[in-house]
DOMAR-282196 format. One record per residue (C-alpha): residue in one letter; x, y, z. Coordinates in Angstrom, 3 decimals, padded with zeros to 6 digits. Last residue first. Layout:
REM DOMAR-282196
> code/c1/c2/c3
> A/X/Y/Z
...
This chain:
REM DOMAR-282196
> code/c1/c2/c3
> X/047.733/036.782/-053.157
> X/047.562/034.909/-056.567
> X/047.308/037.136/-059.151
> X/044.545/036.000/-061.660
> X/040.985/037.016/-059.998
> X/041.266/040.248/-058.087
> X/044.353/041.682/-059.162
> X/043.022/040.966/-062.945
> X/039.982/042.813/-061.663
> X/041.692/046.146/-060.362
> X/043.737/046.456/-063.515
> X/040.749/045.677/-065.905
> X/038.475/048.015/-063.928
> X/040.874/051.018/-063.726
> X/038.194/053.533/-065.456
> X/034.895/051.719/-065.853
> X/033.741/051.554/-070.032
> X/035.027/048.203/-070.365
> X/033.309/047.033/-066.451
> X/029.832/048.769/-068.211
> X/029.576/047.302/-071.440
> X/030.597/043.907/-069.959
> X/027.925/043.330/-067.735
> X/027.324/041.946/-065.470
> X/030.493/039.880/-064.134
> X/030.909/036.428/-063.360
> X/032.817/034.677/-060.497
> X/033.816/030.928/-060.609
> X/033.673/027.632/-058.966
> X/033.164/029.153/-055.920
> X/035.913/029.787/-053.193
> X/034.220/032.420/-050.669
> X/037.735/034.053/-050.792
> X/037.088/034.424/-054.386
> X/033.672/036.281/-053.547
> X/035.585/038.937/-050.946
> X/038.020/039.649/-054.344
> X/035.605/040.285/-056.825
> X/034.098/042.831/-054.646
> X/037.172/044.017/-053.632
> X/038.230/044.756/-057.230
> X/034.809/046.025/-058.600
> X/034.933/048.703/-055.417
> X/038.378/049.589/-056.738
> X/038.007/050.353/-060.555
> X/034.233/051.472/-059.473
> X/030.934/050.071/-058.970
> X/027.544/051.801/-060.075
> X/026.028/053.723/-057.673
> X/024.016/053.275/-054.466
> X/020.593/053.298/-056.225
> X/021.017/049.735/-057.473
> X/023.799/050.863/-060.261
> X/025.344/047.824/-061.974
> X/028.609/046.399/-061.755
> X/027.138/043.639/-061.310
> X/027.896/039.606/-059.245
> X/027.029/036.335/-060.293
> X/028.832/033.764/-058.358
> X/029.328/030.511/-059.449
> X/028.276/027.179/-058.002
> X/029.040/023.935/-059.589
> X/026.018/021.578/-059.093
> X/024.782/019.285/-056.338
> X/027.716/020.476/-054.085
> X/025.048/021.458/-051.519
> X/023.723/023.862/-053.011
> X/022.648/025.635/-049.806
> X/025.887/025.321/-048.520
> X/027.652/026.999/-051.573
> X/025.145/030.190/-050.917
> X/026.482/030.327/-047.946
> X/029.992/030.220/-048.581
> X/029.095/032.971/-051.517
> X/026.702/034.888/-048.607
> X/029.884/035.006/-046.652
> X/032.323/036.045/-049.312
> X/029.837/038.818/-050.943
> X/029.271/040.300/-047.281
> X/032.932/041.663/-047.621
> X/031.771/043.882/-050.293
> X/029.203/045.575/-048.426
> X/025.881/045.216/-047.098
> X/025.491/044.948/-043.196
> X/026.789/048.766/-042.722
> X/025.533/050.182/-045.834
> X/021.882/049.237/-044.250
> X/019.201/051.482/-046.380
> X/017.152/047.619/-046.589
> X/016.955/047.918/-050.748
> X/019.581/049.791/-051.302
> X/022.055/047.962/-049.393
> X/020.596/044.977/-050.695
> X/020.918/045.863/-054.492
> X/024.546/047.152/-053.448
> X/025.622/043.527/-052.443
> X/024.465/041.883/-055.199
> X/025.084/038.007/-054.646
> X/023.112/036.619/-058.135
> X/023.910/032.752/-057.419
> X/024.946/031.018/-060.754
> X/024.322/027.556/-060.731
> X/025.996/025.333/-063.050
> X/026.003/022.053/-064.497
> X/022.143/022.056/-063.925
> X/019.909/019.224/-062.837
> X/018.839/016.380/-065.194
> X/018.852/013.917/-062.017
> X/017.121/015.816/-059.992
> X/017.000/016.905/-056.615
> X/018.675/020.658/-057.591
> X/015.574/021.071/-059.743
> X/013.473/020.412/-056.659
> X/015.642/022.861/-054.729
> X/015.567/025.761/-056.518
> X/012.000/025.354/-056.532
> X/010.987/028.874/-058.248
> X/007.496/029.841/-058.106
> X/008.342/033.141/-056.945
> X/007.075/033.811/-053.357
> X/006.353/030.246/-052.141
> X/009.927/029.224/-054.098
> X/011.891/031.850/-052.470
> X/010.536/031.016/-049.122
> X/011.472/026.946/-049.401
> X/015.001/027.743/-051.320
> X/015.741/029.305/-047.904
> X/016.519/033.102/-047.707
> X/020.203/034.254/-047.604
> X/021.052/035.987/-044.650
> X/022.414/039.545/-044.403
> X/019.725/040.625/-041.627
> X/017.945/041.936/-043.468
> X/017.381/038.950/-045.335
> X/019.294/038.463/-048.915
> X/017.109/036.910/-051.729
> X/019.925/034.349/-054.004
> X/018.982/035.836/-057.183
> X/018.743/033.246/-060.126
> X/021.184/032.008/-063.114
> X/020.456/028.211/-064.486
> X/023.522/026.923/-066.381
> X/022.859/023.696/-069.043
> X/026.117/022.657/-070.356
> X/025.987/020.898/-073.897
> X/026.517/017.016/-075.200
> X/023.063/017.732/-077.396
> X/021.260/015.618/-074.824
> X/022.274/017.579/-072.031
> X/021.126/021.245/-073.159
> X/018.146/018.832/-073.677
> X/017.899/017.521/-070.648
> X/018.701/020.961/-068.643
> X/015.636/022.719/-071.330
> X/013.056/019.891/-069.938
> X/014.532/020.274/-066.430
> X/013.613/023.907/-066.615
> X/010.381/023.449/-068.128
> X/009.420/020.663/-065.743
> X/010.290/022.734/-062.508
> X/008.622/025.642/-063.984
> X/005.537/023.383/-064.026
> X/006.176/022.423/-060.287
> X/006.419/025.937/-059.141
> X/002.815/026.393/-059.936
> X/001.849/023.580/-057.903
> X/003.842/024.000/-054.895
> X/002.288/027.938/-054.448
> X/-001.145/026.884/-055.351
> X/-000.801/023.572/-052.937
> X/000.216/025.711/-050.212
> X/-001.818/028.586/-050.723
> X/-002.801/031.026/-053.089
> X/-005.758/029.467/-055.195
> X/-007.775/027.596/-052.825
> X/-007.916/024.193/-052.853
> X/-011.637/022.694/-053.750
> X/-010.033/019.514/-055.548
> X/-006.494/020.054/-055.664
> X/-005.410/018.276/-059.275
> X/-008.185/019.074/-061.409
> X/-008.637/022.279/-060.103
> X/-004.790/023.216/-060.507
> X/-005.414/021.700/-064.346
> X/-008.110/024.069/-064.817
> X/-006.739/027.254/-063.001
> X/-003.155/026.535/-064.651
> X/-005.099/026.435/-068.312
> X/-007.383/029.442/-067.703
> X/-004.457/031.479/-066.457
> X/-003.827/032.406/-063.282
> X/-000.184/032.230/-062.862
> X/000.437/035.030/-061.145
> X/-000.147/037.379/-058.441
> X/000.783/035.029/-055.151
> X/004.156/036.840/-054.600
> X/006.808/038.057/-055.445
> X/008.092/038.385/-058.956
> X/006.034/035.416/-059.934
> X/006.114/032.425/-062.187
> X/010.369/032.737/-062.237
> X/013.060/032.329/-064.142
> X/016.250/034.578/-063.800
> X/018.293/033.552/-066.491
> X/018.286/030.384/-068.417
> X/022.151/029.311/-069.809
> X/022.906/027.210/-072.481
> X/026.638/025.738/-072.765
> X/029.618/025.308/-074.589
> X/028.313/026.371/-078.058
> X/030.241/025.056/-081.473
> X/026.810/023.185/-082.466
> X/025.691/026.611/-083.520
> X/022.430/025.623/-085.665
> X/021.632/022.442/-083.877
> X/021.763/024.122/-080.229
> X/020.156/027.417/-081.477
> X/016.991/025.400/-083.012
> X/016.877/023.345/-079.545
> X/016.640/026.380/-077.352
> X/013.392/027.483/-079.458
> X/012.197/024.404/-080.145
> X/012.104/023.720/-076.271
> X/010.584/026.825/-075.780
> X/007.485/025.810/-078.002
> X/007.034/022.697/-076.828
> X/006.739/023.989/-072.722
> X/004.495/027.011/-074.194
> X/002.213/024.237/-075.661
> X/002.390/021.956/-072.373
> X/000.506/025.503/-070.445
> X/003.361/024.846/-067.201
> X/005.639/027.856/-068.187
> X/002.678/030.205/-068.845
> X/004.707/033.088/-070.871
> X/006.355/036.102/-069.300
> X/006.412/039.100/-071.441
> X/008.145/041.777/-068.929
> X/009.759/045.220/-070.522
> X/006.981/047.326/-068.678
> X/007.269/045.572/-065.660
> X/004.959/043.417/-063.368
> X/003.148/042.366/-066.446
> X/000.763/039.496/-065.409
> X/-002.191/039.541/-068.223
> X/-005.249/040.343/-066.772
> X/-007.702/038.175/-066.051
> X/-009.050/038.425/-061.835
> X/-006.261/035.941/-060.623
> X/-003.543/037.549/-062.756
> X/-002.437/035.833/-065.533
> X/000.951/034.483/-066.897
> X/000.440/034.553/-070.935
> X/000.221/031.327/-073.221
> X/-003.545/032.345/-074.535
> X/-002.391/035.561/-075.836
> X/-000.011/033.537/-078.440
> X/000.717/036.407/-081.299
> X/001.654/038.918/-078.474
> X/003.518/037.277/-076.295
> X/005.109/034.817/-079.042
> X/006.608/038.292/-080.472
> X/007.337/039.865/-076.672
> X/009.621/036.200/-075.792
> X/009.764/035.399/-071.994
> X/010.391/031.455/-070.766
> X/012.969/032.483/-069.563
> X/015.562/035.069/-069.806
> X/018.101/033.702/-072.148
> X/021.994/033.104/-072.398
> X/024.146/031.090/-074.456
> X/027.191/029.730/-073.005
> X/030.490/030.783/-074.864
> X/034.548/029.014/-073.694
> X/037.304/030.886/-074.220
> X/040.684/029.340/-075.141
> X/041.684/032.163/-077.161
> X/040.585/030.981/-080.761
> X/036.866/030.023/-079.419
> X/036.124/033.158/-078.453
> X/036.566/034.790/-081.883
> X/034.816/032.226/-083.146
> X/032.308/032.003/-081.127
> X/031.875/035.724/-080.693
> X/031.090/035.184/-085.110
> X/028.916/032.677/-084.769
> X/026.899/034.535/-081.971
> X/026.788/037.886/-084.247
> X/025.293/036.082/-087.120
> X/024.994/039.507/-089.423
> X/021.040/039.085/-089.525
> X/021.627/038.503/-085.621
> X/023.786/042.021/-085.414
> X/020.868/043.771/-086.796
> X/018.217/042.169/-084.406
> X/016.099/039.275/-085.569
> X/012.530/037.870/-085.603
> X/011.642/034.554/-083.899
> X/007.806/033.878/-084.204
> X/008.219/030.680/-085.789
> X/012.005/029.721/-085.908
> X/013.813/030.720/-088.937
> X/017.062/031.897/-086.958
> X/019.906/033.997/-087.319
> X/022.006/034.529/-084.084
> X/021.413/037.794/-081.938
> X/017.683/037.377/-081.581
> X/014.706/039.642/-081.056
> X/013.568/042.758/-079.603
> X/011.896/042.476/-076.460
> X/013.111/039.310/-074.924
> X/016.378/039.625/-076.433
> X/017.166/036.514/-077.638
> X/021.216/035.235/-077.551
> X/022.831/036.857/-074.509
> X/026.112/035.745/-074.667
> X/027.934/034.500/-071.726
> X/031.331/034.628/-072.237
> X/033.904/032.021/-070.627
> X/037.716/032.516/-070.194
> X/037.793/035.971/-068.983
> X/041.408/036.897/-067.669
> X/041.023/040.723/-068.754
> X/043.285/040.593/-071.539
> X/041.130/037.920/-072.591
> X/038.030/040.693/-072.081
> X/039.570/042.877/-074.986
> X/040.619/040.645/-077.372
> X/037.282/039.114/-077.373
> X/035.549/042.792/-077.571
> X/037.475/043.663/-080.600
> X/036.902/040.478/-082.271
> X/033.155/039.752/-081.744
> X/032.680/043.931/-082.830
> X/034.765/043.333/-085.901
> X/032.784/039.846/-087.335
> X/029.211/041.776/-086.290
> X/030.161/044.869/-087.963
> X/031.215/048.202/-085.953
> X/029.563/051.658/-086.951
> X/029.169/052.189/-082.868
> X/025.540/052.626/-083.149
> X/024.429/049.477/-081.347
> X/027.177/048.325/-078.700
> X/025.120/048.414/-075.835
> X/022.321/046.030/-077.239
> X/024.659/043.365/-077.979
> X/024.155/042.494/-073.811
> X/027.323/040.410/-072.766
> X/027.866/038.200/-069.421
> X/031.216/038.170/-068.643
> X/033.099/034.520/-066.965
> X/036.079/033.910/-064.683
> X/035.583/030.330/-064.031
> X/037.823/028.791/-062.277
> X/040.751/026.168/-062.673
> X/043.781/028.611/-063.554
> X/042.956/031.067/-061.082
> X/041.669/028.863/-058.113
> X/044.980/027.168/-058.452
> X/046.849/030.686/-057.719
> X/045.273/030.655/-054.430
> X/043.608/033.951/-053.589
């Protein structure tokens, strides 16, 4: 690693509250504790993840149909901020959009549907909302824009893994994306070309609607999203991964409001679980699919790679495996590397030692 790619990159953790529940630790110790902690580390950018889909926010907020968590009624995001903010460290918000359970349930008519009327739940914990219905679009930008005035001290907003569709043609079928799809193909049938291009154009808007704003308020706008591996360790075009989950990648690239940032989810263990090839999917496959992953881009925004500690069926990472893993993606030379998540690399034996190897020494 080139020491200049340690002092200019990112070296960012994205942390989940939700981990550190039951601990007896207030909002002002926890944000101080865990700061210390991950500048030890080398981290010099936290991504915070602000509203939990399921449970509620992290900040306080009076926004309709907002409700808040514990560490929100104690103003846990002003508090990492803070705490952040006095080493140098830079915090992005982060959200999984456009879900929200409370809106979900008070707003039935702004759910993804199936094509014969139910309401598109592809996992237990999923409350997607109709990203091109124009009240969902209002609604969300409220919702961003509320954080953005209340913590003006943020670096950056960050939209997580958004998508119409896990894979697929299931979703959206609402009555408003049915009408308007009608209006606009004439007699075009509802999972082909012009289905697929159309729904991914309203998730276009609503992602360039959140980048503007982000922009507007003289923020960073970050948009986080899997980079689909092949078999054969390729990276999927933009084009597939758009027909299959409504995100255009591309399109949003094309624009003017574009992202700051994209971070490319390179998993190497998710793929060797998914294909059973251990061979094709290790840690040396994160430097070639980050190169890749760069091409694709295009330079068009600053490309960091997401990569997790998590379990995918092959185990969760190690001291070591977290070290070469880091390591392969630095030799790919992104902007940055980011870690998921920071409960799990502070509770991994050896992790801080293997990843301050991996990303600060120069080698």
């Amino acid at each position: 690693m080139h020491e200049a790619w340690a002092k200019e990159s990112v070296r960012s953790v994205r942390f989940d509250a939700g981990y550190y529940y039951g601990k007896g630790r207030s909002a002002r110790d926890l944000a101080e504790e865990l700061v210390g902690s991950w500048a030890g580390k080398g981290v010099n950018l936290i991504y915070f993840y602000a509203y939990n889909r399921v449970y509620g926010a992290r900040y306080r907020t009076r926004y309709p149909g907002n409700v808040m968590e514990d560490y929100g009624r104690q103003d846990l995001l002003g508090h990492m901020i803070r705490a952040a903010h006095q080493r140098g460290i830079k915090v992005v918000a982060w959200f999984y959009g456009p879900q929200h359970k409370q809106v979900w349930e008070t707003h039935p008519e702004w759910r993804e549907q199936t094509a014969d009327g139910k309401d598109y739940r592809p996992t237990p914990d999923a409350y997607q909302l109709c990203a091109s219905n124009p009240d969902v679009m209002k609604w969300w930008l409220g919702l961003v824009d509320e954080v953005l005035v209340s913590y003006p001290g943020l670096d950056g907003v960050d939209i997580a893994e958004p998508q119409v569709d896990t894979w697929g043609d299931q979703a959206c079928h609402c009555a408003h994306c049915r009408s308007e799809f009608a209006q606009t193909y004439p007699g075009a049938a509802a999972a082909g070309p012009n289905w697929r291009q159309f729904r991914a154009a309203g998730l276009t808007r609503l992602l360039l609607a959140t980048s503007r704003l982000a922009h507007a308020h003289g923020k960073e706008s970050h948009l986080t999203t899997v980079f689909t591996a092949r078999k054969d360790g390729g990276l999927m075009s933009f084009a597939t991964v758009r027909d299959a989950t409504g995100l255009d990648l591309d399109a949003i690239l094309a624009s003017p409001d574009r992202p700051d940032v994209v971070q490319a989810e390179l998993i190497w263990q998710q793929w060797a679980a998914t294909y059973h090839d251990h061979a094709t999917f290790t840690p040396e496959w994160t430097r070639l699919a980050v190169r890749q992953a760069k091409e694709m881009v295009g330079g068009r925004a600053r490309l960091v790679a997401h990569l997790e500690v998590t379990d995918f069926g092959t185990g969760a990472l190690n001291g070591p495996q977290i070290g070469t893993t880091v390591a392969a993606a630095v030799l790919g030379e992104p902007y940055g590397v980011d870690i998921y998540d920071a409960h799990l690399l502070d509770n991994t034996e050896d992790a801080a030692r293997y990843l301050q190897t991996a990303w600060l020494r120069s080698q």
